[in-house]
BAMARDO-642994 format. One record per residue: x, y negated, z negated of N, C-alpha, C in turn. Coordinates in steps of 0.001 Angstrom, whole numbers. Each point is the difference from the previous one (the first is absolute). Layout:
BEGIN
[[X Y Z] [X Y Z] [X Y Z]] ...
//
This chain:
BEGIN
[[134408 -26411 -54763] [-1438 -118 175] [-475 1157 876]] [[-1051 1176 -143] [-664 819 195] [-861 -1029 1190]] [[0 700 1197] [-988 -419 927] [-640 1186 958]] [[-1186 -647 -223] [-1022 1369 673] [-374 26 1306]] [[-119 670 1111] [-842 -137 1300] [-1460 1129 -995]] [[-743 -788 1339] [-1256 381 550] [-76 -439 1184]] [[-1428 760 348] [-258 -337 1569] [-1223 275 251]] [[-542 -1133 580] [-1866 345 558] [-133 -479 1626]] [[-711 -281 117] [-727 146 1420] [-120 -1035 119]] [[-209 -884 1329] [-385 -968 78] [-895 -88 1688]] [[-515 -1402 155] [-380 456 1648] [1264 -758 853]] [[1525 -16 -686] [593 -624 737] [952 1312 -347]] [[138 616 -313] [740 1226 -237] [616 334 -1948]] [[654 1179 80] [-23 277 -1452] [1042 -1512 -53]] [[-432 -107 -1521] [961 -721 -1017] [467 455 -1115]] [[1115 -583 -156] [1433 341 -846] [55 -777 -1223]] [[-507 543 -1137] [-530 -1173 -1027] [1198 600 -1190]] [[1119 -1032 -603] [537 -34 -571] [-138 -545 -1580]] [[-126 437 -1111] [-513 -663 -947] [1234 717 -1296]] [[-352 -1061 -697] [1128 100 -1550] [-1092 836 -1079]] [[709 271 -900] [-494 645 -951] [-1704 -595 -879]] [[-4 -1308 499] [-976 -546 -858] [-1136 30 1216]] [[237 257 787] [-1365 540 1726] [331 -1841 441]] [[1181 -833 -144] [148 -995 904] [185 778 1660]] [[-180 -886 676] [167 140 1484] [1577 -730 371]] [[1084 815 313] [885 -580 547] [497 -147 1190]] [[-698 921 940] [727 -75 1272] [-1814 859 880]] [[-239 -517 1064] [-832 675 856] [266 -226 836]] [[-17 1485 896] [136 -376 1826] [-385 1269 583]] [[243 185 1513] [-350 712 686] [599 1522 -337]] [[-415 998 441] [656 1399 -401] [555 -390 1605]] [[421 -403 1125] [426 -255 891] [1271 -826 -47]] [[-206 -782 -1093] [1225 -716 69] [590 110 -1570]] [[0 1310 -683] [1131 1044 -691] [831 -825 -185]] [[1144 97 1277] [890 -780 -420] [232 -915 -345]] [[-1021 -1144 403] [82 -957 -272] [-324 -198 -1407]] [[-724 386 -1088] [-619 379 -1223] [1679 257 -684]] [[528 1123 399] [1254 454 -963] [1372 -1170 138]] [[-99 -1017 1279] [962 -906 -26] [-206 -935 -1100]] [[-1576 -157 71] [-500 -1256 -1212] [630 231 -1194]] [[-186 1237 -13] [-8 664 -1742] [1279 13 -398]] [[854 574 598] [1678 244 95] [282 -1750 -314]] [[-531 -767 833] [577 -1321 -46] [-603 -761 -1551]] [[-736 -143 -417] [-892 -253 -527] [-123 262 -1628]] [[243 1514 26] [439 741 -1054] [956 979 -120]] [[789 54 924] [1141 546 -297] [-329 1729 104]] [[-880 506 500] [-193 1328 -158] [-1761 -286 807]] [[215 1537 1111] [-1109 -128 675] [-764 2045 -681]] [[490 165 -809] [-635 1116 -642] [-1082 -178 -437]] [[-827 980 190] [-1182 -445 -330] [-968 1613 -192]] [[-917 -178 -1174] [-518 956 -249] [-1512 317 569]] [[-516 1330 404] [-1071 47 733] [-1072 -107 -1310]] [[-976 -1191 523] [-1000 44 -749] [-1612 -510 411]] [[-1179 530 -348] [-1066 -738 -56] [92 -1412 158]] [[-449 -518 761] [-28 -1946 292] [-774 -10 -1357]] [[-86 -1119 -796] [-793 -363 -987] [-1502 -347 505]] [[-944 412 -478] [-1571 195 616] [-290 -1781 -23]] [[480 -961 -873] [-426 -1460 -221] [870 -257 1220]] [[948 245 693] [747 -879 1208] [-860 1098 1219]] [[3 1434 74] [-810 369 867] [-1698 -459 761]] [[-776 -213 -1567] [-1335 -184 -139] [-7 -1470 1042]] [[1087 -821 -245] [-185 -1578 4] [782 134 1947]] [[260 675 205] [662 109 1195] [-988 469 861]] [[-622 1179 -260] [-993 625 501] [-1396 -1249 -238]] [[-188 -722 -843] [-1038 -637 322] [30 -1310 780]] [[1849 -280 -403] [243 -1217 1310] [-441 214 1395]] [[544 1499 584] [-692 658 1331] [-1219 -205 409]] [[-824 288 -1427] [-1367 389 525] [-642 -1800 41]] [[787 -1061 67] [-244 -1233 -64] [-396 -837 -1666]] [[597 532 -710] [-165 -659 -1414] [1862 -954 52]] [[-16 -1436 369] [1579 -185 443] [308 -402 -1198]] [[-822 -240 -1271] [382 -539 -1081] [619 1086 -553]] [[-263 1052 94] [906 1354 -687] [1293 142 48]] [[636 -866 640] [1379 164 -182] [606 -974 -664]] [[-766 -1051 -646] [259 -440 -1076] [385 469 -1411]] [[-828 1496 -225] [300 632 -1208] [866 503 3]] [[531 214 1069] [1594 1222 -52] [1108 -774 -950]] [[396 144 -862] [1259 67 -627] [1029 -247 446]] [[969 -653 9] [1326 155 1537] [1382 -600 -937]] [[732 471 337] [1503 -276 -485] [750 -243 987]] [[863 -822 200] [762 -149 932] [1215 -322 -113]] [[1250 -16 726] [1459 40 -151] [541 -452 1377]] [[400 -1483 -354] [361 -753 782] [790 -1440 -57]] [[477 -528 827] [436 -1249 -368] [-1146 -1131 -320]] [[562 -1162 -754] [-941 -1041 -430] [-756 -628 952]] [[641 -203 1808] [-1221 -419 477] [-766 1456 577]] [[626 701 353] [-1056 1491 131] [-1405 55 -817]] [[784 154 -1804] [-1316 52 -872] [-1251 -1039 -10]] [[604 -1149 539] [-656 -1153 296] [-1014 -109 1138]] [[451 470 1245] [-782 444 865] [-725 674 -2]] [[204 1336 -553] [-457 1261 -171] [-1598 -373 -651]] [[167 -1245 -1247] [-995 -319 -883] [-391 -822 815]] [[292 -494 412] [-1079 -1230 996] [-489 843 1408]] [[267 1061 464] [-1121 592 462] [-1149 619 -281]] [[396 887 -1573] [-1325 342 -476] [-1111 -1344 -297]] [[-27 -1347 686] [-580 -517 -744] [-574 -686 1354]] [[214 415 1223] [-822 -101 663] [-1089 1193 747]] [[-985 -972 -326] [-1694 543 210] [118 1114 1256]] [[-465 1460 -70] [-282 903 576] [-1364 -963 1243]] [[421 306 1278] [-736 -732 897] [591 -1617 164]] [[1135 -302 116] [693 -780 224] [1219 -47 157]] [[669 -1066 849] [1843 606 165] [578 -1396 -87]] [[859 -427 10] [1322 -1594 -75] [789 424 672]] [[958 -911 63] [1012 -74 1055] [1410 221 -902]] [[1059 577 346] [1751 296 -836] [-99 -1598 -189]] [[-95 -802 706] [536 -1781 -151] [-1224 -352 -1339]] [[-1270 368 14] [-745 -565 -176] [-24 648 -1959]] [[476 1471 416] [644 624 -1795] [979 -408 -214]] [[1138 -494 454] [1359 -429 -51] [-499 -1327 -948]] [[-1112 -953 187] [-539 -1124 -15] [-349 206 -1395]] [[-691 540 1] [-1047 247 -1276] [887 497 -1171]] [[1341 914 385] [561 318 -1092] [1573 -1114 -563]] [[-387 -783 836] [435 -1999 -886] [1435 -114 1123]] [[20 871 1158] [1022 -204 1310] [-142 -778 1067]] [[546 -1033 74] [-339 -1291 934] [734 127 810]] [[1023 1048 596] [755 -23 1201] [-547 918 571]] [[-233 -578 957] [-456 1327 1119] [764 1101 299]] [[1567 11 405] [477 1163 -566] [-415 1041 -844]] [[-716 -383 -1098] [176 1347 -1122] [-1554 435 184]] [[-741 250 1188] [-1173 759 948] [1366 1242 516]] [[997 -282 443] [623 880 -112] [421 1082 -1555]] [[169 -704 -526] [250 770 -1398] [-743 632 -637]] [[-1541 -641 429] [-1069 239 -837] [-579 1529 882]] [[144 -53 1432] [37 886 764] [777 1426 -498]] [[922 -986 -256] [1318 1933 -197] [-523 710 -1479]] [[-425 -856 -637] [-802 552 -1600] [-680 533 388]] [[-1335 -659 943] [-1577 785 312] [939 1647 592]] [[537 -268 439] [463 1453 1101] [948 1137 -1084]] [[347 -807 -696] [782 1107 -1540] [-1158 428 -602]] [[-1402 -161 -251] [-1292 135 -768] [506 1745 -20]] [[-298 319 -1161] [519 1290 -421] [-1376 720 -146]] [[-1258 -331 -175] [-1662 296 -384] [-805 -464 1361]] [[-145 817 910] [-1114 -346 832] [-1168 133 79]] [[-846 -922 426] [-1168 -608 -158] [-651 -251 -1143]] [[347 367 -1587] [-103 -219 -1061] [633 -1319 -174]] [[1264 -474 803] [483 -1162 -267] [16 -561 1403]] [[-810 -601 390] [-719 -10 1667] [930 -1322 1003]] [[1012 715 -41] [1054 -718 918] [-594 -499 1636]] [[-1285 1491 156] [-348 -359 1035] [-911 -1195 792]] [[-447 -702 -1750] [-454 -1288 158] [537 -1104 1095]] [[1375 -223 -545] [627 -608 976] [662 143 1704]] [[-467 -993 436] [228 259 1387] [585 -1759 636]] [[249 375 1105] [754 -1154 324] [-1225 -1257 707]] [[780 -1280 -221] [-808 -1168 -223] [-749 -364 910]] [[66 621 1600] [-525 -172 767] [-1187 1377 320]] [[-537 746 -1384] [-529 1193 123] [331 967 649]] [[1040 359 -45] [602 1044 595] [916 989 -1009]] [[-768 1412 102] [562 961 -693] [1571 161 -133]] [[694 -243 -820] [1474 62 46] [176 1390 -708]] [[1337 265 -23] [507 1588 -465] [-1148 586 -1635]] [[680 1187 736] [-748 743 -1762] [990 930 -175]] [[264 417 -956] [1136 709 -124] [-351 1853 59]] [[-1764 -315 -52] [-836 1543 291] [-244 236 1282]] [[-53 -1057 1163] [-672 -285 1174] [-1048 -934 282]] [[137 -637 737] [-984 -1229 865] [-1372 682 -33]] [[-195 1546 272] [-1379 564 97] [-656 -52 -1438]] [[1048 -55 -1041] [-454 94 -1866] [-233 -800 54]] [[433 -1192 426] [-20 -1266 -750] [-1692 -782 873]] [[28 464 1006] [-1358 -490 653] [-808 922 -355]] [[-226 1088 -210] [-977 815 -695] [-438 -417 -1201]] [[1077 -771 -1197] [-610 -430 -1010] [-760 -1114 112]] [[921 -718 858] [-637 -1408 17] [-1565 -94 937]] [[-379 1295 700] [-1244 27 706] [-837 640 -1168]] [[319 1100 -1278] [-460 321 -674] [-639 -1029 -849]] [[408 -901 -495] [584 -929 -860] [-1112 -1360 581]] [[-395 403 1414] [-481 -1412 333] [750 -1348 459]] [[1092 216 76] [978 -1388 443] [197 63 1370]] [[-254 720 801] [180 589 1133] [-1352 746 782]] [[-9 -617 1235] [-1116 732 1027] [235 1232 300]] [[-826 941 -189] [1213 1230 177] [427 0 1716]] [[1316 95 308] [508 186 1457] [303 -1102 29]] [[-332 -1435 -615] [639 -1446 630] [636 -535 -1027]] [[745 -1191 255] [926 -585 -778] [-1196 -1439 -347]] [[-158 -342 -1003] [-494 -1095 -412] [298 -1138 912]] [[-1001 -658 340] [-423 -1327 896] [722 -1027 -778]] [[-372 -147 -1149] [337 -1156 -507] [340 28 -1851]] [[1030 373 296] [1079 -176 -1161] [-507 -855 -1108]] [[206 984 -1558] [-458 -1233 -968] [661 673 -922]] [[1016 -1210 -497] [712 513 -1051] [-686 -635 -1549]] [[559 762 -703] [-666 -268 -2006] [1115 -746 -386]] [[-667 -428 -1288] [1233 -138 -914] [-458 647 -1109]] [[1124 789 -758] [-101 1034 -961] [-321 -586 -1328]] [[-594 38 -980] [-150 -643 -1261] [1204 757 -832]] [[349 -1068 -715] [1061 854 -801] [1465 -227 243]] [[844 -322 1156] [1045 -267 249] [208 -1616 789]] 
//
């Protein structure tokens, strides 16, 4: 499989937009965290080669207008992903929570039919494998007592979206915690 970089701008710094031959989105992240991008890929697909190319203008356009506050735009992006069965599972049950809102790892663990509290841990180590950032908005989730837990971009990304985004005061941590339940799982 032929896989392409591009790279645009963002106000959180450049991004590293990985896409297949058909302009799917397979991998996005920081031009800061490089490496972290070529471990995915190597792991993932077996080869972190990758050819320099134009980002596709339909995943750019929709990125660039997520910024400018259109949050439904990252709905149109295209996305492929390569992962284990509860990964892909997770992965899909985040795109499906509402831009301007966040749940809890226990509270997605829940929703995706996991009744042991344990697997908030599991459901955790998936959100943190998310191979597509903020297109597949891992940063939704945060821990149950509203408190920002890891990001695998940084604590400053992950509260920047979520102040972008409206789920968040910008500079404070939410007063009072309210988790969803996702339609669909």
């Amino acid at each position: 499989m032929k896989l392409n970089l591009g790279k645009i701008s963002s106000p959180l710094g450049e991004l590293l937009l990985v896409t297949d031959q058909y302009a799917y989105l397979r991998a996005l992240d920081f031009a800061d965290h490089e490496p972290h991008l070529h471990r995915n890929l190597r792991q993932y697909y077996g080869t972190d080669e990758l050819a320099n190319a134009e980002a596709p203008q339909a995943i750019t356009a929709a990125l660039k207008d997520y910024f400018e506050g259109d949050y439904s735009a990252l709905d149109s992006i295209l996305i492929e992903t390569v992962g284990s069965e509860l990964q892909r599972k997770v992965w899909a049950a985040l795109r499906s929570i509402p831009s301007g809102q966040t749940t809890s790892y226990g509270e997605l663990a829940r929703t995706l039919g996991y009744d042991d509290p344990r697997m908030a841990i599991n459901v955790g180590t998936a959100n943190g494998a998310n191979p597509i950032a903020i297109v597949v908005p891992c940063h939704r989730v945060i821990g149950k007592n509203g408190d920002l837990k890891g990001h695998a971009w940084g604590l400053h990304r992950k509260r920047w979206l979520l102040e972008h985004e409206r789920a968040l005061a910008p500079d404070k941590l939410r007063s009072n915690f309210q988790t969803i339940r996702l339609p669909g799982f």
